[in-house]
Each structure stands twice: as structure tokens, then as C-alpha cells.
DRENDO-1510 file (C-alpha; in Angstrom, 1 decimal, always signed):
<recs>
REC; n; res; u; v; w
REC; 1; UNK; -41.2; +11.8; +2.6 .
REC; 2; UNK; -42.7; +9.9; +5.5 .
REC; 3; UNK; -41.5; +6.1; +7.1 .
REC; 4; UNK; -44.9; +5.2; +6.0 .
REC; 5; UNK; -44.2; +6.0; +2.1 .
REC; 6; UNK; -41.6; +3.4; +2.8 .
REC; 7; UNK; -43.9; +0.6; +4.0 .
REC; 8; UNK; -46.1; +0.0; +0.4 .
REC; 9; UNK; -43.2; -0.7; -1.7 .
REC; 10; UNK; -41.7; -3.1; +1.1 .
REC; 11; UNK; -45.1; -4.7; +1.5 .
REC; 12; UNK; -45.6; -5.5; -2.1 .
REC; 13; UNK; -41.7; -6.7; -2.4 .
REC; 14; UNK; -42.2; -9.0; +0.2 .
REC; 15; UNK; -45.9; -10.4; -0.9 .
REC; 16; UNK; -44.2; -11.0; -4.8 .
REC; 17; UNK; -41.7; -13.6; -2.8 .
REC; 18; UNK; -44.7; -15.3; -1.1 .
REC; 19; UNK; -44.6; -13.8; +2.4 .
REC; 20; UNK; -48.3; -12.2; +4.4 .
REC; 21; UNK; -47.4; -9.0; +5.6 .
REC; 22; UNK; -48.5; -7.1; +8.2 .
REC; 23; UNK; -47.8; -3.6; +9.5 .
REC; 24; UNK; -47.2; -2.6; +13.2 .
REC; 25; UNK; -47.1; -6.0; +15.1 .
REC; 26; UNK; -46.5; -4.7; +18.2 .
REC; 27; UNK; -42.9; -2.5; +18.0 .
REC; 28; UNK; -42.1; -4.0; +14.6 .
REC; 29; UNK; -42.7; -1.8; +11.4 .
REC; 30; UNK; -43.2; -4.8; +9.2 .
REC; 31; UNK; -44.1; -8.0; +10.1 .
REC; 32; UNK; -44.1; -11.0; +7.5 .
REC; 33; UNK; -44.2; -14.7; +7.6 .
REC; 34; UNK; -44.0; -17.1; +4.2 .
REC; 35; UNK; -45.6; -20.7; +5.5 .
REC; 36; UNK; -43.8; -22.1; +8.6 .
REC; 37; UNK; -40.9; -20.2; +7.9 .
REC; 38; UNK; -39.2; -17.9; +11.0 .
REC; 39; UNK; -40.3; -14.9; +10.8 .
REC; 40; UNK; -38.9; -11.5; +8.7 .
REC; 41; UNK; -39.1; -8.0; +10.6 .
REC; 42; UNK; -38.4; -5.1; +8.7 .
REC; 43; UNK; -37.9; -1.4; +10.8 .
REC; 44; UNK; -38.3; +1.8; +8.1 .
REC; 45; UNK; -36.2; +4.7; +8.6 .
REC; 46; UNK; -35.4; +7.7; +6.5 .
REC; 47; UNK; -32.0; +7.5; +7.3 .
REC; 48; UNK; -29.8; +5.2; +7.9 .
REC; 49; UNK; -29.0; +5.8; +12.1 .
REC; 50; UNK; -28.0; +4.8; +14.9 .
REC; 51; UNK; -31.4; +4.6; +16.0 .
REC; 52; UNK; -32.4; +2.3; +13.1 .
REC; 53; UNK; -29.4; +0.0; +13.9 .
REC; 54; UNK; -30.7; +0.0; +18.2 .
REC; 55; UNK; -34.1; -0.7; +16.4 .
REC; 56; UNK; -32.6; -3.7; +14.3 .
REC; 57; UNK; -30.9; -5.0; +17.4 .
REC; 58; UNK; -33.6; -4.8; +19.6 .
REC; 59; UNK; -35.7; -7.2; +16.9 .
REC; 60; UNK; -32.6; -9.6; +17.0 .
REC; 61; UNK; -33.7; -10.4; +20.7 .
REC; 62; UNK; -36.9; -12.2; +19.3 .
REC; 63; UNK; -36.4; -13.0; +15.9 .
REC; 64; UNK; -33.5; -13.9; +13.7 .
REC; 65; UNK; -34.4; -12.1; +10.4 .
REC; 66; UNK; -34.1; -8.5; +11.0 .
REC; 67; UNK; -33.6; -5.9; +7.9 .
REC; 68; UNK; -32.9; -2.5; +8.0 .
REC; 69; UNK; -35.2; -0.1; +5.4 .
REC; 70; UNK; -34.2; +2.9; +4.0 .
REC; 71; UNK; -34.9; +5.1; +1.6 .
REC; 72; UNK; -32.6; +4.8; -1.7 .
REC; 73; UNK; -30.0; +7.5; -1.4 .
REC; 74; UNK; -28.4; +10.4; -3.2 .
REC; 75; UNK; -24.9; +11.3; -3.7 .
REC; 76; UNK; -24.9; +12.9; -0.4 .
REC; 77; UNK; -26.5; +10.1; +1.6 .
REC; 78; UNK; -25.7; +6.8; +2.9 .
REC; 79; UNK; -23.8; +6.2; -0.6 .
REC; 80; UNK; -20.9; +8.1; +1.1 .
REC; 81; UNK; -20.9; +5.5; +3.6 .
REC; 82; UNK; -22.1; +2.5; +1.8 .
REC; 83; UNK; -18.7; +0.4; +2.6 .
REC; 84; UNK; -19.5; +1.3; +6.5 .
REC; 85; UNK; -23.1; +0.7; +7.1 .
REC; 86; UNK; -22.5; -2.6; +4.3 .
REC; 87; UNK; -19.6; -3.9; +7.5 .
REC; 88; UNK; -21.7; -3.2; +10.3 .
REC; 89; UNK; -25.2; -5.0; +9.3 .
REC; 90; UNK; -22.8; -7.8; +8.3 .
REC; 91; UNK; -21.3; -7.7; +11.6 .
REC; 92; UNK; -24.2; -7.3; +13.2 .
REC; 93; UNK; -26.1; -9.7; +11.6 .
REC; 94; UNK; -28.8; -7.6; +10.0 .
REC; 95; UNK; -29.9; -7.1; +6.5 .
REC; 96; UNK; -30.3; -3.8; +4.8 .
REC; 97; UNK; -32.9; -3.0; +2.0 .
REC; 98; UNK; -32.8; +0.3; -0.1 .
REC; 99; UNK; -36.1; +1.6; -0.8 .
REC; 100; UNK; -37.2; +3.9; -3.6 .
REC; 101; UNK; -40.9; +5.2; -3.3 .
REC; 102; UNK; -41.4; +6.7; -5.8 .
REC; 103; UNK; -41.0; +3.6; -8.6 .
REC; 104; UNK; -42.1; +1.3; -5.8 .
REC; 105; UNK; -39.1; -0.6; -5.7 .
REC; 106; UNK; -37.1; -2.5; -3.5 .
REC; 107; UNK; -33.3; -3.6; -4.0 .
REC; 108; UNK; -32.1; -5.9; -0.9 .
REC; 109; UNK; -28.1; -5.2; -0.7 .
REC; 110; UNK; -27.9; -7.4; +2.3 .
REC; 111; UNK; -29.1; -10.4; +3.3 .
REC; 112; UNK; -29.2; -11.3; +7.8 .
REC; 113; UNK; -26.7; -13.9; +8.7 .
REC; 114; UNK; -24.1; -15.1; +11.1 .
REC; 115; UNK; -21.0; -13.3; +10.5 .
REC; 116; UNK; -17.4; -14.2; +11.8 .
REC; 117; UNK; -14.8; -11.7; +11.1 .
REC; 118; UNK; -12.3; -12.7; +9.0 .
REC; 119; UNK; -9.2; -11.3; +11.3 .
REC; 120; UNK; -6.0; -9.6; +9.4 .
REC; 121; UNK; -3.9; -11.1; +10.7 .
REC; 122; UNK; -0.5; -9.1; +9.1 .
REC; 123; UNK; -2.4; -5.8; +9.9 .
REC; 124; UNK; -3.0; -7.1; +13.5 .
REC; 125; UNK; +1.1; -7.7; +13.6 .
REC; 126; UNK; +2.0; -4.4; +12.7 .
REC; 127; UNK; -0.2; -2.6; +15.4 .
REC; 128; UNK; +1.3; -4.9; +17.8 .
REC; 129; UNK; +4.8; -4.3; +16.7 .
REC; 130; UNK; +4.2; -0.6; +16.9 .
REC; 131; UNK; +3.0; -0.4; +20.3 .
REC; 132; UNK; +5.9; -2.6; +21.7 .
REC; 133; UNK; +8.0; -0.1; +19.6 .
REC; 134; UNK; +6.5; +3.1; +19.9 .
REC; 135; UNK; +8.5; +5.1; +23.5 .
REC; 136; UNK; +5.8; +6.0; +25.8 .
REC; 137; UNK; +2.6; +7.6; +25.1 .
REC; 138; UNK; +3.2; +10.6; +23.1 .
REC; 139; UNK; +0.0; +11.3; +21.4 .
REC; 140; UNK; -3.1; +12.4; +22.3 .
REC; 141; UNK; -6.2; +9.9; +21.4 .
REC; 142; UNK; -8.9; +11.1; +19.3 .
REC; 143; UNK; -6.7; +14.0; +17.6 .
REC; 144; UNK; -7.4; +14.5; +14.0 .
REC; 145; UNK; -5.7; +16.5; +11.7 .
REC; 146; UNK; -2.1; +16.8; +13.1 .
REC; 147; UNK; +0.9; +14.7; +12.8 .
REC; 148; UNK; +1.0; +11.7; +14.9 .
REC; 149; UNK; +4.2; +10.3; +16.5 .
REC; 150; UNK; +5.2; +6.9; +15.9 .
REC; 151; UNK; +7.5; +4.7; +16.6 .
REC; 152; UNK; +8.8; +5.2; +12.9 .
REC; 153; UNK; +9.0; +8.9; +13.5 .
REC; 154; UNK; +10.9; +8.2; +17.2 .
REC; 155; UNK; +13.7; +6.0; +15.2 .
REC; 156; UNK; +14.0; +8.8; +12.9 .
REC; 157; UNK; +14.4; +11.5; +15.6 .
REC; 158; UNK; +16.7; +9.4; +17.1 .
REC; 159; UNK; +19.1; +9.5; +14.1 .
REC; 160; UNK; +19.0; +12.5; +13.8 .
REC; 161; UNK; +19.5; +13.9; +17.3 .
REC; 162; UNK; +22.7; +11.3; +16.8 .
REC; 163; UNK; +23.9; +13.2; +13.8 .
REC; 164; UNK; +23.4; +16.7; +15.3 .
REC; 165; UNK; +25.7; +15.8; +18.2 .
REC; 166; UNK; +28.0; +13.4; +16.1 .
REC; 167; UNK; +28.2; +14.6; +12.8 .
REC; 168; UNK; +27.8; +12.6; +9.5 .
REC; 169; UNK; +28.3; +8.7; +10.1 .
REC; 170; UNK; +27.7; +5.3; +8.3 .
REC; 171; UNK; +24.3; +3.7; +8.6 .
REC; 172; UNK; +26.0; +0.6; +10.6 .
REC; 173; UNK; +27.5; +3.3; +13.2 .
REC; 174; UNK; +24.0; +5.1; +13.5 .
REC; 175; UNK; +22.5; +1.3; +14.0 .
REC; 176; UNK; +25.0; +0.5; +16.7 .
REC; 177; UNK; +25.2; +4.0; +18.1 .
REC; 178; UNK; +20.7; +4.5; +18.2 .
REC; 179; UNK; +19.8; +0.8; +18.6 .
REC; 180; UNK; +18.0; +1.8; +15.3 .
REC; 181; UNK; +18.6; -1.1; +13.6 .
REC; 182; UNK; +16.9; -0.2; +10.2 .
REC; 183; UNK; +18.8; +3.1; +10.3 .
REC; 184; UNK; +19.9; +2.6; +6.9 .
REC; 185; UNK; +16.9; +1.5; +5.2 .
REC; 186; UNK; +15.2; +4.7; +7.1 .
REC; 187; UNK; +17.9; +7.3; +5.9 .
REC; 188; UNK; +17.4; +6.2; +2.3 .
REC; 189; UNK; +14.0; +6.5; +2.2 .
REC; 190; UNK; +13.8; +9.6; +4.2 .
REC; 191; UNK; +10.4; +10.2; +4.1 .
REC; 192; UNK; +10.4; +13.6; +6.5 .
REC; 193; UNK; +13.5; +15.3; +4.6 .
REC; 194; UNK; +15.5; +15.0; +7.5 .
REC; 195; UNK; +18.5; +13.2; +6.0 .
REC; 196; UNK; +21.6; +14.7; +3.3 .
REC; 197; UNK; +23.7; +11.8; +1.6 .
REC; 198; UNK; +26.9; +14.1; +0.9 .
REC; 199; UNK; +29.1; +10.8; -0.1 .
REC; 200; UNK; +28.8; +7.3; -0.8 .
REC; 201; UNK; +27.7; +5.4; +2.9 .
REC; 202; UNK; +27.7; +8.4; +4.2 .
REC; 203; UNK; +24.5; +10.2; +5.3 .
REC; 204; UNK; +23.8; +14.0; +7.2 .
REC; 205; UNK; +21.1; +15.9; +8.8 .
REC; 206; UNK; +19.8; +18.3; +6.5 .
REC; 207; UNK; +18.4; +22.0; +7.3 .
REC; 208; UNK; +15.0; +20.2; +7.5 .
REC; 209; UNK; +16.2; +17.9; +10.0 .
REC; 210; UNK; +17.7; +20.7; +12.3 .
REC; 211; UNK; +14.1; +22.0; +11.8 .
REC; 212; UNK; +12.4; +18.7; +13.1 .
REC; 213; UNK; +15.0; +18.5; +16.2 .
REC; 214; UNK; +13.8; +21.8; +17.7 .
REC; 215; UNK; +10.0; +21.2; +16.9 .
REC; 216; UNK; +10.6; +17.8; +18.7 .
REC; 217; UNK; +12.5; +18.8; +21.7 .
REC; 218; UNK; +10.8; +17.4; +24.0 .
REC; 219; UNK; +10.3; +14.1; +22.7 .
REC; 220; UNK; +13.9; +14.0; +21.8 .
REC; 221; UNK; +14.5; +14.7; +25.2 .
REC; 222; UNK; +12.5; +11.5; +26.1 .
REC; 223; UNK; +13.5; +9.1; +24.0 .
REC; 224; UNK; +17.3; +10.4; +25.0 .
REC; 225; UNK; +16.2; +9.3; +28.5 .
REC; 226; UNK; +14.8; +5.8; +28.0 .
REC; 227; UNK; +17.3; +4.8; +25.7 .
</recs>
């Protein structure tokens, strides 16, 4: 398949809505006007890019309507991505139009517009709260594929450095002993494995948590410092 298989079908999509197209006006692929209305630019690509998305934004800086054209995809294409490329032509204002040569048909999944982010705000909060939480900077950015240490992790390490040096205790001692003040709520859920409940208000570090406190030594040792 060639970009120029793409340009027929897009041609003929546009002319059944009213527009005169034209191919190749200066950088732009496809160039269509409808009457007195603005202007429609549509660059082809056989996959969706980066490059297609610097074309796209480059065609911003003289017209408003700017769509992206690729070829409809398999399994293995831009399908896998569909929820990805769909947020960033939204956010950047372009449209996107899959393409299928060989029926000579065009589906438009996105129309250009003026997009304003709807903010999360209650996801926003919890970053926030984990950075103010979180004891210096103990993981590497950009690593993928190993555990991460967060500040969730640091209260838990904390608890159970506590109970290695102090033996079993009541969540409300932990909490006044760690500054951990969610120490119970942490222990009972013990996600990592770390924590025994032998008795009633009573909890323990289990041989999983002895575990954790050697592979975490060093962070221990940290967060043991700053308090």
C-alpha cells in the first residue's frame, strides 16, 4: 500500500459532503474547501506517527481544520492504541479518519475542536499526597518492571522495622511509636505479607516481613534517620 491509495477514498468522502478537493496544495496532502467555509487539510500516513501528528500540527499554524488519515487497522495496529492516539488528537485539537482502500471507504472517528481537559481532580490529590508523603527520592525514574517504593510501602517498612526491634504491639502503640497513623488499617490489610495477627489487637512480623527488612535495609536505614 502507498499514501497515495489513501488519497481516492478520502477524495470521494469528502466530495459526497459537498467539499472541492484538491491534492498537494503546497505541503498539504489534501486540500478541500465547501463554499466560504474555512478550509479542511487532511495529511495521509500509513501509520499513525509521530511524524503524522508534527504534520497535523504544523497545518494547525494555518488552518483550523486539520485531520489525520490512516489506513484502517488490524488487530496489531493502531487498534492497540486506539484510547491513546483517540486522547492526543483530542488534545491536540486534530481529527483522525480511518481509511480502508480497498472498499473505498472512509469512517471519521474524530472530529477537530478546541479541547479543555477535564482535570481529576481526586487523582491529582493523591499524587500530591504521595509526594508530600513519600521519604526522599528512592526510585529511579523511568524504571519499569520492578517494584516501586512508595510512601505506602515506607509506612509499612516502618512498622515493621518497629516490630523487629520491639516485638508484637497494638496498632495504637505502632501509630504513636512510627508516626504511622494508619498503622492499623495497614496491618489488616497487609498487602506485602509482612504482618502475623497471633491474638486479638495484637499484630507480628511474619517470616515474610523479616524477609522485606533485609531486602530494604537501606531504606530502612533512611527512613530510621529522618524520622
Amino acid at each position: 500500500m502507498r499514501e497515495a491509495d489513501l488519497y481516492l477514498p478520502v477524495k470521494a468522502y469528502l466530495e459526497a459532503q459537498g467539499y472541492t478537493v484538491k491534492a498537494e496544495i503546497g505541503d498539504c496532502d489534501v486540500f478541500a474547501r465547501r463554499g466560504d467555509e474555512p478550509p479542511v487539510v487532511i495529511e495521509l500516513k500509513l501509520t499513525f506517527s509521530l511524524a503524522l501528528v508534527l504534520q497535523g500540527a504544523a497545518r494547525q499554524t494555518l488552518f483550523e481544520h486539520v485531520y489525520l488519515a490512516v489506513p484502517v487497522s488490524s488487530d496489531r495496529g493502531w487498534k492497540l492504541r486506539y484510547t491513546d492516539i483517540m486522547r492526543l488528537c483530542r488534545r491536540l485539537g486534530l481529527g483522525l479518519l480511518a481509511v480502508d482502500p480497498g472498499r473505498s471507504t472512509v469512517e471519521a472517528h474524530l472530529d477537530p475542536g478546541p479541547y479543555a481537559p477535564r482535570r481529576n481532580v481526586k487523582r491529582a490529590a493523591r499524587l500530591l499526597r504521595e509526594f508530600e508523603r513519600r521519604v526522599g527520592d528512592p526510585n529511579l525514574g523511568g524504571i519499569t518492571g520492578q517494584i516501586k517504593m512508595t510512601a505506602y510501602r515506607q509506612d509499612a517498612l516502618r512498622l515493621a522495622h518497629h516490630l523487629a526491634q520491639n516485638g508484637p504491639g497494638k496498632p495504637a502503640d505502632l501509630a504513636r511509636a512510627t508516626g504511622v497513623a494508619r498503622a492499623a488499617t495497614l496491618m489488616r490489610a497487609d498487602h506485602y505479607g509482612w504482618f502475623d495477627h497471633p491474638a486479638r489487637g495484637l499484630y507480628a512480623l511474619s517470616p515474610k516481613g523479616v524477609s522485606a527488612l533485609d531486602e530494604h535495609a537501606a531504606q530502612i536505614a533512611v527512613l530510621v534517620t529522618r524520622g
